[in-house]
N, C-alpha and C positions, 0 to 999 in steps of 0.2 A: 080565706087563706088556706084550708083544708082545699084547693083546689091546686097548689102548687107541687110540681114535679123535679124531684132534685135527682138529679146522675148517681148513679152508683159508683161506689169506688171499691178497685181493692185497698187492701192497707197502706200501700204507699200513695195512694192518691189519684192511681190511675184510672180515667173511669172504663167500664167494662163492657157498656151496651143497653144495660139497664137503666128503667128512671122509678122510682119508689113515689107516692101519689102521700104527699105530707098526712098524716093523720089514719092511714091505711093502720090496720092491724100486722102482726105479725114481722117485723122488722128484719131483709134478711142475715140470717146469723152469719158473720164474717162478712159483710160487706158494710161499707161507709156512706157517710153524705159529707158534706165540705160544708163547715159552720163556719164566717168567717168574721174579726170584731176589730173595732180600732178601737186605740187609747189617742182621744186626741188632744193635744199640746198646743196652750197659745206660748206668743212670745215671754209672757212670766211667769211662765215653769209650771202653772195650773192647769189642771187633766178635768175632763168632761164624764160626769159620772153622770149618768139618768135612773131615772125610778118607775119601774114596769108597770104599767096602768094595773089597774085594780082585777082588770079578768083575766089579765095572762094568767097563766101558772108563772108559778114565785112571786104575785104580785106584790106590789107594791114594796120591794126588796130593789136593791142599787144595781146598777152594771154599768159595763163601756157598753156603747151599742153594739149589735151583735145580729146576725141573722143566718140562715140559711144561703147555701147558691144554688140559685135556681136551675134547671135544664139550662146547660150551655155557657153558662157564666164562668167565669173562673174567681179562685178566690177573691182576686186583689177586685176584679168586678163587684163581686158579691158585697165585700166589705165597704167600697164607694157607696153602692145601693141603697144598702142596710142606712149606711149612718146618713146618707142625705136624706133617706126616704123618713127616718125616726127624727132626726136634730133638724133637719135643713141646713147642716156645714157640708159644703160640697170639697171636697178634695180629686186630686186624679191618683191615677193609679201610681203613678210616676211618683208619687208623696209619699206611699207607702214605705214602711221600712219594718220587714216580718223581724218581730221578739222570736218566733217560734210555734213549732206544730204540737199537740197535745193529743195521743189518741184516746178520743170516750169509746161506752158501746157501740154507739151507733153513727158518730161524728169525728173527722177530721178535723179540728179546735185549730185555724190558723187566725193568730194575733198581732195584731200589727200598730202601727205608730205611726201619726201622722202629722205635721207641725202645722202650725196655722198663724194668719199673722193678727196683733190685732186682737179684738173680743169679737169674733164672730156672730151674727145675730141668726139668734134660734128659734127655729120654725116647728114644734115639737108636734109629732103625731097624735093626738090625743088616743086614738086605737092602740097604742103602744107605748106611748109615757106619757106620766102623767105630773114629772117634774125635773129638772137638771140644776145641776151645779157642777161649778167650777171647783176646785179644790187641791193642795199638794198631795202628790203621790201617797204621802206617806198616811193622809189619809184616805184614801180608796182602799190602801195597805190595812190600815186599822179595821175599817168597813166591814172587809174579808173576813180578817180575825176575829171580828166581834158576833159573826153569821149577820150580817145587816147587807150582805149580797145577795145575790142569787145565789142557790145553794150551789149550782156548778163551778161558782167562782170560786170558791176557797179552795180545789184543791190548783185551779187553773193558777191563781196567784201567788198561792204557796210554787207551784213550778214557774210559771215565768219570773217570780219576783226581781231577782237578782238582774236578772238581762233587760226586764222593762225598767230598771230602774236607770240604768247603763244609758239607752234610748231616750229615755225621757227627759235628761239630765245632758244627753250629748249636745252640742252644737248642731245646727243647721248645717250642712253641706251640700 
């Protein structure tokens, strides 16, 4: 994975010409990469929380799926990626529906919401999770608060809360 190339951005997300070589030292100051994550939704209201295999960093700590966009991707790409390549639920981009962007150090944090019909059957990466559950918002919500996240997620849920919870809860359209 230290092989992967993700586009520079400025702060609003534009990218600039650059591509940063994942795991390279020195990250550059004021510029971005595009992190992007789904909260996925089956039809009874339960959200797809996974457990980071044992050697990431934050392991074995909770998240929505989440990844990096690669050279040329775009977010709502990237976020399809991430969660088919981790879960095996496949969505289109068309399924997306952005909660909102969060800027980190080094990451433009776009989250997104994706309905799904049905219990999905999940195809988990072992290089990258090493368990999922289903569960109500309100626990992922807990999760957060309790530090049983990844530690990037508590400040991510503390800010999106209110508007994933809006999503999450909305109807299909």
């Amino acid at each position: 994975m230290d092989d992967e190339l993700w586009d520079l951005t400025d702060a609003a997300g534009a990218p600039i010409g650059r591509t940063h070589r994942r795991g390279d030292p020195a990250f550059p100051e004021g510029l971005f990469h595009i992190v992007a994550s789904v909260c996925v939704v089956r039809g009874d209201g339960l959200v797809l929380l996974t457990r980071r295999a044992q050697g990431k960093d934050w392991g074995l700590t909770w998240e929505f799926p989440a990844g990096s966009a690669l050279t040329g991707e775009t977010s709502e790409q990237a976020a399809v990626r991430e969660l088919h390549e981790e879960t095996g639920v496949q969505v289109r981009a068309a399924d997306l529906r952005l909660v909102g962007r969060l800027t980190e150090r080094t990451a433009l944090f776009d989250f997104y919401v994706a309905q799904v019909a049905g219990d999905p059957v999940l195809a988990l990466d072992p290089d990258e999770v090493c368990e999922s559950f289903w569960a109500p918002l309100a626990e992922a919500m807990r999760r957060g608060t309790a530090g049983e996240m990844a530690g990037p997620w508590t400040p991510r849920l503390a800010h999106f809360g209110d508007r994933l919870a809006e999503l999450v809860t909305a109807p299909r359209g």
